[in-house]
C-alpha positions as CSV (number, residue, x, y, z in Angstrom):
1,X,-23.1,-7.8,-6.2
2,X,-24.2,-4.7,-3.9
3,X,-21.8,-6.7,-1.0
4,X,-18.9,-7.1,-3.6
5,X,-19.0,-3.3,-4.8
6,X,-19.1,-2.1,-1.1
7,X,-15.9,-4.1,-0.5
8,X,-14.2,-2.9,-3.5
9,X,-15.0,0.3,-2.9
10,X,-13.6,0.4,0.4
11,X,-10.7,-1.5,-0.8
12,X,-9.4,1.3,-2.6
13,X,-9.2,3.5,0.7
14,X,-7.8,0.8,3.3
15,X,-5.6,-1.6,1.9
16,X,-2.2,-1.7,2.1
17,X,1.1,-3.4,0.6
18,X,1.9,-4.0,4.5
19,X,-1.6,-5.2,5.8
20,X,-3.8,-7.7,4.0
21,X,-7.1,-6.4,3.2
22,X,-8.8,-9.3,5.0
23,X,-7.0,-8.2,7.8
24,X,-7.9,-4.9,8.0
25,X,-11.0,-5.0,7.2
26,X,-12.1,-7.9,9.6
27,X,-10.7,-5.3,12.1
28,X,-12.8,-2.3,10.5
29,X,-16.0,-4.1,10.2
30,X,-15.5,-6.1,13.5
31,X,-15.3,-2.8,15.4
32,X,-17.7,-1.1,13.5
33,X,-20.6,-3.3,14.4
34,X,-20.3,-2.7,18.2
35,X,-21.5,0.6,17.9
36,X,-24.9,0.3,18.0
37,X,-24.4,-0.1,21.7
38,X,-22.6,2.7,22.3
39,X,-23.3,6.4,21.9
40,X,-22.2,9.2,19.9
41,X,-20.4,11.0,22.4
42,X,-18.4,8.0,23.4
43,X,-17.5,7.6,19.6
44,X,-16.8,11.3,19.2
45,X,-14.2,10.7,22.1
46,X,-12.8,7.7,20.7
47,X,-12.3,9.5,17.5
48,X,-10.9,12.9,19.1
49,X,-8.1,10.6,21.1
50,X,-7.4,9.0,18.1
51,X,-6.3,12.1,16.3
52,X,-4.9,13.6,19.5
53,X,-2.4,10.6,19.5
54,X,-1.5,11.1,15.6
55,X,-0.7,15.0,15.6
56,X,1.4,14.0,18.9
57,X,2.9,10.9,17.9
58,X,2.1,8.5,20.3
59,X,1.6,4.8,19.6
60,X,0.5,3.1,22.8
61,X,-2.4,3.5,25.0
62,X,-1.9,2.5,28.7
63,X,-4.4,0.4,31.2
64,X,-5.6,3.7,32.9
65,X,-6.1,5.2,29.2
66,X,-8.4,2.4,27.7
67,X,-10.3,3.0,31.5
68,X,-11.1,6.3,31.0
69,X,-12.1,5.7,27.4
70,X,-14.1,2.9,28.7
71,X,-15.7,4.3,32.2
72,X,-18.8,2.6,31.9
73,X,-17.3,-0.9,31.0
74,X,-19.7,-0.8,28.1
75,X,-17.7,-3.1,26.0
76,X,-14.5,-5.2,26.6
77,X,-11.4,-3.2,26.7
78,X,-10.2,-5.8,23.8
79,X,-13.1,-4.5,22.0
80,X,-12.2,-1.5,22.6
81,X,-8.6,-1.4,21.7
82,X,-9.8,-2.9,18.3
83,X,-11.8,-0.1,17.6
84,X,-9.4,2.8,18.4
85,X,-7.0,0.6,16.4
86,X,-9.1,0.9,13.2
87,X,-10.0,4.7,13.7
88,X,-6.1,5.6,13.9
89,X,-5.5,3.3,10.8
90,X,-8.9,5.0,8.8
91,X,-8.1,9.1,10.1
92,X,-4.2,8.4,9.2
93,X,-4.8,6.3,5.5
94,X,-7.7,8.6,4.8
95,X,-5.2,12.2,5.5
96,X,-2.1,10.1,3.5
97,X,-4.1,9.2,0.4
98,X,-6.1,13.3,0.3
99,X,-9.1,12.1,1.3
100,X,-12.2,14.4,0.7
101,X,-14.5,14.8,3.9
102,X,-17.3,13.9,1.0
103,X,-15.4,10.7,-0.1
104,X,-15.0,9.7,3.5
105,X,-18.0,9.8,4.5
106,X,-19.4,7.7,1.6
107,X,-16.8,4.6,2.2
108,X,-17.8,4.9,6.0
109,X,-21.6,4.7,4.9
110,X,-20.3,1.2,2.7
111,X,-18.7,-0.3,5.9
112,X,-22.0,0.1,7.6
113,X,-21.0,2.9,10.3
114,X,-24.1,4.8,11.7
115,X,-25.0,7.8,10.8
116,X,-24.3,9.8,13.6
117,X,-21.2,8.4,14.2
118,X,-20.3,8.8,10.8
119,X,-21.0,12.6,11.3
120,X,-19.1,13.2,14.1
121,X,-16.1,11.3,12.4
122,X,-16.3,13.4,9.5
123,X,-16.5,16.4,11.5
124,X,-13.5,15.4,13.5
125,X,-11.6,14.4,10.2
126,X,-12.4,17.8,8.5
127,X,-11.8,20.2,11.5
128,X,-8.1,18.2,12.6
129,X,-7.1,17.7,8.6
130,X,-4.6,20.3,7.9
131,X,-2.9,19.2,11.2
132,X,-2.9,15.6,10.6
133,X,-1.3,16.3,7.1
134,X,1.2,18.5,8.1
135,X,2.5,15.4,11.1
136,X,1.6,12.2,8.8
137,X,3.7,13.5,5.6
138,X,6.3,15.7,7.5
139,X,8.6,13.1,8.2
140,X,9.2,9.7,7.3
141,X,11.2,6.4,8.5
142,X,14.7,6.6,6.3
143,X,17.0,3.7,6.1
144,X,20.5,4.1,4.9
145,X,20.8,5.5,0.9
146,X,22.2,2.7,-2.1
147,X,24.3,3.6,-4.3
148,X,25.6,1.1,-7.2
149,X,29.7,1.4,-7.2
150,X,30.0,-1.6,-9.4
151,X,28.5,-4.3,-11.6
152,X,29.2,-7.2,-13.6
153,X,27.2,-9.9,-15.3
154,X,28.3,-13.8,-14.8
155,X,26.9,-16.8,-16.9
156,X,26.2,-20.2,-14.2
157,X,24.8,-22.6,-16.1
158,X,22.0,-21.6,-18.4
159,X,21.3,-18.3,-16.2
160,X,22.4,-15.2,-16.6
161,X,23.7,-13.7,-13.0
162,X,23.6,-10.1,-12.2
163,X,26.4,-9.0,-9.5
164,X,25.7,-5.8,-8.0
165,X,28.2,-4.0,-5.8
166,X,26.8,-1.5,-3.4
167,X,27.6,0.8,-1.0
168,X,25.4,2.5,1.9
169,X,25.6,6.1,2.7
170,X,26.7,4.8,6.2
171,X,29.8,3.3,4.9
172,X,28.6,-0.6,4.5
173,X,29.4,-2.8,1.3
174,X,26.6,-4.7,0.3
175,X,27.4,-7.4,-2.8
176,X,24.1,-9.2,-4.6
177,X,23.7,-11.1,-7.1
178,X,20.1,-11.7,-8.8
179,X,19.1,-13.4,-11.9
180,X,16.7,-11.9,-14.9
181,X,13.5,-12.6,-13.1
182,X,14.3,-11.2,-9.5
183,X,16.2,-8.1,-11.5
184,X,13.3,-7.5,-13.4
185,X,11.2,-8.0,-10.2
186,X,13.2,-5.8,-8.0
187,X,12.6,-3.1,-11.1
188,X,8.9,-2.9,-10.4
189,X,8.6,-2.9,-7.0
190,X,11.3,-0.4,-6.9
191,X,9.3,2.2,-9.7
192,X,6.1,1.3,-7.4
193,X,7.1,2.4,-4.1
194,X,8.4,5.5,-6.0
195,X,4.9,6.2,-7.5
196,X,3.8,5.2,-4.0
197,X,5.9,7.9,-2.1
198,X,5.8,10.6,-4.9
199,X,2.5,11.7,-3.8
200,X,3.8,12.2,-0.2
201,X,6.9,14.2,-1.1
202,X,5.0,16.2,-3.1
203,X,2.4,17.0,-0.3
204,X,5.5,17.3,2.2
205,X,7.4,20.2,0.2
206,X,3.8,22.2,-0.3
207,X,3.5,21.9,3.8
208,X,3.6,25.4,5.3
């Protein structure tokens, strides 16, 4: 039970529509339980790079990166990798979903991070937040707009056929046709990725 609740609990925080939550937190716990051989000061430079790369945008780390990070050869530079991966995905979910420095440090407790680590983490997260908000919900990926020019309903057999005509605020025509069930599904996860997005807007306009 005390195993289940931890999980849930941490559930909540990390997983994502795009990443399964075995996934992620394979990865999470995985990384997590090297520390105990390695110190604080390492893991407070870990976590400072991490943020470093989020307020500037990057997404790779080079060879001579992961060497520096790694200048004792402590742990494999695989291992390593894995764990800077999982602190970029747990500073930038935690700053998208408002995070309190309080709630963090509770769900980092529940995935079995030390507590020394798990101060300087919090520290990091609380002293970089208001930066990291402002980057993470500034801008986002945008695809071309929809817009519905045209529809029509057609009877094939015993379905009912929806025909939508479309047009892209790049100039493309896009034609589909969906029956009740995939309408009806495209509804919802349509009014869910607006709930989902609302929240980010929202924080976007307040941004000074």
């Amino acid at each position: 039970m005390e195993i289940s609740a931890r999980k849930n609990a941490a559930k909540d925080l990390f997983c994502t529509p795009q990443e399964s939550y075995v996934f992620t937190m394979n990865r999470i716990f995985g990384a997590f339980f090297r520390l105990r051989l390695d110190s604080v000061i390492k893991f407070k430079g870990w976590c400072s790079y991490c943020v470093s790369n989020l307020i500037a945008k990057r997404a790779e780390t080079s060879a001579q990166q992961i060497a520096s990070l790694n200048s004792d050869g402590a742990i494999g530079d695989d291992s390593l990798k894995a764990m800077l991966a999982a602190l970029s995905f747990i500073f930038e979910k935690s700053v998208k979903s408002a995070c309190s420095p309080h709630d963090l440090e509770m769900e980092m407790q529940q995935l079995g991070l030390p507590a020394e680590h798990c101060k300087q983490l919090i520290k990091i997260y609380t002293v970089n937040f208001e930066k990291l908000k402002t980057v993470l919900t500034s801008s986002f990926m945008r695809g071309p707009s929809l817009s519905i020019t045209s529809q029509s309903v057609k009877n094939i057999d015993t379905d009912k056929v929806y025909v939508l005509n479309l047009r892209a605020s790049d100039g493309e025509q896009i034609t589909i046709a969906v029956n009740d069930e995939k309408l009806h599904f495209l509804q919802r996860e349509l009014s869910e990725a607006l709930d989902i997005t609302r929240t980010y807007v929202k924080s976007s306009a307040s941004a000074p």
